[in-house]
N, C-alpha and C positions, 0 to 999 in steps of 0.2 A: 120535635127535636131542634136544638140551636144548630143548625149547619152552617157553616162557611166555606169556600171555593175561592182556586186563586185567580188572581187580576190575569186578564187578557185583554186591553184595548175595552170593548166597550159589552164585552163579556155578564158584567155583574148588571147590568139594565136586565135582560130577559132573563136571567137566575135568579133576583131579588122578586120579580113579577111573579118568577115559577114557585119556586121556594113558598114563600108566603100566599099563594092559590092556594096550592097543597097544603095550609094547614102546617109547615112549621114558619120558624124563625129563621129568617136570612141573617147572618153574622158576617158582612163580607169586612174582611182585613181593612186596614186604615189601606190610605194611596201610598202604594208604592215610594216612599223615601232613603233617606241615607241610611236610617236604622234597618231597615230591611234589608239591603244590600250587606249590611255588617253581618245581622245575624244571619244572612243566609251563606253569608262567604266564609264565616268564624265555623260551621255546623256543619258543613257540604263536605265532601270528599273534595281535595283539594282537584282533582283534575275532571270534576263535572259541569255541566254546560252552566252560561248565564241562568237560562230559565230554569232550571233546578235550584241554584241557590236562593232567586228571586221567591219562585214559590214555597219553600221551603220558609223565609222569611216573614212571607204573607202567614202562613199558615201559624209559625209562633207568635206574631201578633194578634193573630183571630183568636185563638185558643186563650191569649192573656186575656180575651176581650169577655171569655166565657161561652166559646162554641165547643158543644160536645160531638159534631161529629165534623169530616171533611167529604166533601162531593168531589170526586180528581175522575180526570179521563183515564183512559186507556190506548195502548197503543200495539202497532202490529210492526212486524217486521225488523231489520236490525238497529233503526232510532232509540235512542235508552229515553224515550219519552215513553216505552211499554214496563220500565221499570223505575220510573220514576216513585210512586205510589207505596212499590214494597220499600224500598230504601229510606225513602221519608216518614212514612211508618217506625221502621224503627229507629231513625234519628232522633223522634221526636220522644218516642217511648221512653230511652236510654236519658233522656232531657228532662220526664218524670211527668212528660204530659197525658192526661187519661183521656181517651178520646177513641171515636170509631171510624173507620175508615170506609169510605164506598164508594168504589169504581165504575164509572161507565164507559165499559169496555164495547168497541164497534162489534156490529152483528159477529163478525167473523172471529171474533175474540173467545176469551172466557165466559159463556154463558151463564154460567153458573152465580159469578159478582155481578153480570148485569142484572138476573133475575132478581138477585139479595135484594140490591139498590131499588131496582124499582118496586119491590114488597115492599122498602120501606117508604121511599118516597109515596105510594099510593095508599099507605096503610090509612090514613085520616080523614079522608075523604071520598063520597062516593063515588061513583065511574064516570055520570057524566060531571060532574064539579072537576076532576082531575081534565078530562077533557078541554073542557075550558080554560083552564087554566094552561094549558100544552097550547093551544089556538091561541091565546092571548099573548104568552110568551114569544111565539112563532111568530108573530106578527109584527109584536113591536121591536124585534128586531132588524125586520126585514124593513119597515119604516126608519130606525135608526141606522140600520147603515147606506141608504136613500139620502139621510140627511148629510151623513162623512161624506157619500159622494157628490153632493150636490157645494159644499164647503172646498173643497177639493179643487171643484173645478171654477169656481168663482174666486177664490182667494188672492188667485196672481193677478186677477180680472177686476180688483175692489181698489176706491179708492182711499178707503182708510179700512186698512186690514185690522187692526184692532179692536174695529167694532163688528167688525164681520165675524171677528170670533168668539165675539160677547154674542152675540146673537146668536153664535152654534149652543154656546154653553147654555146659554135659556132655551136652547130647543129641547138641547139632553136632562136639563132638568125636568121640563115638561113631559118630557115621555117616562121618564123615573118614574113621576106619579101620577100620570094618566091611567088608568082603569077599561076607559071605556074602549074599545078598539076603531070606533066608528070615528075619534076622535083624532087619532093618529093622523089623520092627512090634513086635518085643519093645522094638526101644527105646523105638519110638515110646508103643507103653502105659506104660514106665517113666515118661516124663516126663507123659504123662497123671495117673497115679496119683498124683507130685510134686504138679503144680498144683491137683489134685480135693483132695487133702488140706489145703489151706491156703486155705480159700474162706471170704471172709466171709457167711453169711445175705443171700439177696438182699431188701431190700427194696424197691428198685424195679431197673431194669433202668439200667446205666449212658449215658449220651451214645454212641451210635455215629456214627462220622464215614468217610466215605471218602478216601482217601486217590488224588487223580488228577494227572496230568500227564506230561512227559516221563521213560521208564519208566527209565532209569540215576538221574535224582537221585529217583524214586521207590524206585529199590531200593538204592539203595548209601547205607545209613546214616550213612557217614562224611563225605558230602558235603551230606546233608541233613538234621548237627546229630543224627544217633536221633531222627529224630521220630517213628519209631512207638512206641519206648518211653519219649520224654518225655510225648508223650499220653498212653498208659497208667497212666506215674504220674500224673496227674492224675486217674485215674477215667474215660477215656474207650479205648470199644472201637475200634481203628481198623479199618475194611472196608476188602479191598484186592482187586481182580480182580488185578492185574498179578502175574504172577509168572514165575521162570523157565524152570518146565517148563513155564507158559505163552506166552512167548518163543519158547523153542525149534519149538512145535508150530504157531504162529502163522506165523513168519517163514522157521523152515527146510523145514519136513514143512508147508506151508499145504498144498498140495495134497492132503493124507490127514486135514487137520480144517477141512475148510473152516467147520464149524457159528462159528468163531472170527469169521470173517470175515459171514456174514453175521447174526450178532446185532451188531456193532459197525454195521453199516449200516442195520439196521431200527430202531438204536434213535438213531442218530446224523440218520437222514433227515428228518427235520421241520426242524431247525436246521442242519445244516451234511451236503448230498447231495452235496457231492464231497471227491476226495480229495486232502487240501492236504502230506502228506508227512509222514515223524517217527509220533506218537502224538496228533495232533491231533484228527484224526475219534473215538478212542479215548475220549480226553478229553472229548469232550462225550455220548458213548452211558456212559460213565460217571457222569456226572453226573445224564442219565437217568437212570439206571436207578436212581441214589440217591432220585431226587425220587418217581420209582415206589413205591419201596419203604419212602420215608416214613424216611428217616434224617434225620439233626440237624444235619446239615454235611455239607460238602465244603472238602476243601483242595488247593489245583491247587500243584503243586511245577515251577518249572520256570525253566533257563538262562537269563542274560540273553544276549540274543540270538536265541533258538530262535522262529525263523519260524513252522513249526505250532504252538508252544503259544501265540504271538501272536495267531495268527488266533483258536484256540480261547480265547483270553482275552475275542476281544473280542466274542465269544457267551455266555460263560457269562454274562452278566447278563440275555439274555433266557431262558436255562433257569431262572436262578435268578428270574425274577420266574415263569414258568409254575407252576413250581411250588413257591415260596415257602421255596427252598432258600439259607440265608446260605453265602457261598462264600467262603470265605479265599484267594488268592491267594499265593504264596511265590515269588518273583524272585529267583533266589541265582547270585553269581558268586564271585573266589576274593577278594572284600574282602567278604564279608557274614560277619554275628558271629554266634554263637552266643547273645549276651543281647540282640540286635534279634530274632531267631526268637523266640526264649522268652517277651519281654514280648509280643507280637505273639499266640504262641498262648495265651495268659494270658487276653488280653484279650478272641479268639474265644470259649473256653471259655468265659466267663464269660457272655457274650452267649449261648450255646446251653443254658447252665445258667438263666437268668434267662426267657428266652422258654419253655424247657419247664415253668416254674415257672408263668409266665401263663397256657398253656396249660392246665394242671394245675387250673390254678384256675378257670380262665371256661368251660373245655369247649372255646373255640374262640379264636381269634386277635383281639382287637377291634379294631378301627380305627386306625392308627395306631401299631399294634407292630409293628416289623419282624418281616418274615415269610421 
């Protein structure tokens, strides 16, 4: 079967791997553009999140592209990420597209659509080929997001960032269509070796900042402006927990890592002890854990609209006074600019540049500096 799945960050590397293991056709959407953002905003219910309309957009260009079915997660709790799937379903249907739908819903979900999915997905292949193919997948994702963080933190550290990120882009190609698994770390040391060679002399350590909120406009660069590599060029390292083999292990296989779940709960439990839906609770044991660890910022990325990161917005000012963490805020829907972001992170940076400057100088915070 032609399936396709929507864009998340770097999502479609281990589903193109899996997908085509398994014996069908990966059909994944063109990159995320301005046409996608139209058909998804023209199609959407007017008052649903970014990540609804974006993927709803992905999926009418994959289906023009000729994919007969959709592979979408599943979601728990009050997030309308648990009904994104019926919804766009029949958006798409009423729009006259024919097409199948398959959910993978987390353990604690709908068994029932998870079973469907994986009947189908396993149908073509023997048990241990599908095998292999799940270990391959698993793999090279955990190696490419090794390589985002290893980008990450080299970037503010380069002395010509532009090659530094020709050199991620040949890494991500390279593991696109790498096969073998054994090979995965040779590339990963090539790009090592790329970014270790073009360092400038550290003379002091650069601004590291975390990067928190709802986890699609955290990881899907196109929607959230590249803000990790417009930080970057400015000199700042961005720290990011979220990721996608972190995803996966969290929300599908929670049951065999739970350690996931309860570090987010013993660091989230002071300020926010239940659980409000989405990446909410997430969002503020992350900020913890920034404030813990004595970083320079935080910047909460999140949908207009989105209920959990509401709530957790409207905590993060007592994290941020606990521990005297500046917290930038990013509210983006499908009319936000790219030079309202920019001037905006411009202006944080400066303020995280000018406070570690005070600091630097007095030893400690004096009265009346924001902290």
């Amino acid at each position: 079967m032609r399936l396709t799945f929507p864009h998340m960050g770097l999502l479609s590397l281990p589903v193109e791997t899996l997908l085509n293991g398994l014996g069908h056709e990966a059909v994944p959407a063109p990159p995320t553009n301005k046409r996608t953002f139209e058909l998804g905003a023209k199609y959407s219910p007017e008052g649903a999140c970014l990540p609804f309309k974006i993927n709803l957009g992905n999926f009418i260009e994959a289906l023009e592209l000729g994919a007969e079915g959709i592979l979408m997660g599943g979601g728990l709790g009050p997030c309308r990420f648990g009904y994104y799937a019926q919804v766009q379903q029949r958006i798409l249907a009423d729009l006259g597209f024919r097409f199948q739908m398959f959910l993978l819903e987390p353990l604690g979900g709908e068994r029932q659509e998870l079973y469907r999915t994986l009947q189908m997905l396993l149908a073509k292949v023997p048990v241990f080929q599908a095998m292999a193919a799940f270990r391959l997948a698993c793999r090279k994702i955990r190696w490419v997001d090794r390589g985002n963080a290893l980008l990450r933190s080299m970037l503010p550290r380069s002395k010509d960032r532009v090659k530094a990120q020709r050199s991620y882009e040949r890494f991500l190609g390279a593991m696109r269509e790498e096969k073998t698994p054994e090979k995965f770390g040779a590339h990963y040391r090539e790009l090592e070796g790329e970014l270790r060679a073009d360092l400038w002399p550290e003379a002091e350590p650069p601004l590291r900042v975390k990067i928190i909120g709802e986890i699609y406009m955290v990881l899907e660069p196109r929607v959230n402006f590249h803000l990790e590599m417009l930080l970057g060029e400015m000199g700042v390292e961005v720290v990011r927990a979220m990721s996608v083999s972190q995803w996966v292990e969290e929300h599908l296989f929670g049951f065999f890592y739970p350690h996931h779940r309860r570090r987010t709960v013993l660091l989230s439990g002071p300020f926010l002890p239940s659980f409000v839906g989405g990446h909410g609770r997430e969002t503020i044991a992350e900020m913890v854990d920034a404030g813990v660890n004595r970083l320079d910022g935080v910047i909460q990325v999140l949908p207009f609209t989105c209920m959990p990161e509401i709530v957790a917005q409207s905590i993060a000012p007592a994290v941020s006074a606990t521990y005297r963490l500046p917290c930038l805020t990013l509210v983006l829907d499908e009319h936000s600019a790219e030079a309202g972001v920019l001037t905006r992170l411009e202006a944080f940076v400066d303020l995280l540049r000018r406070r570690r400057a005070v600091r630097t100088e007095a030893g400690r915070v004096p009265s009346g500096v924001p902290g």
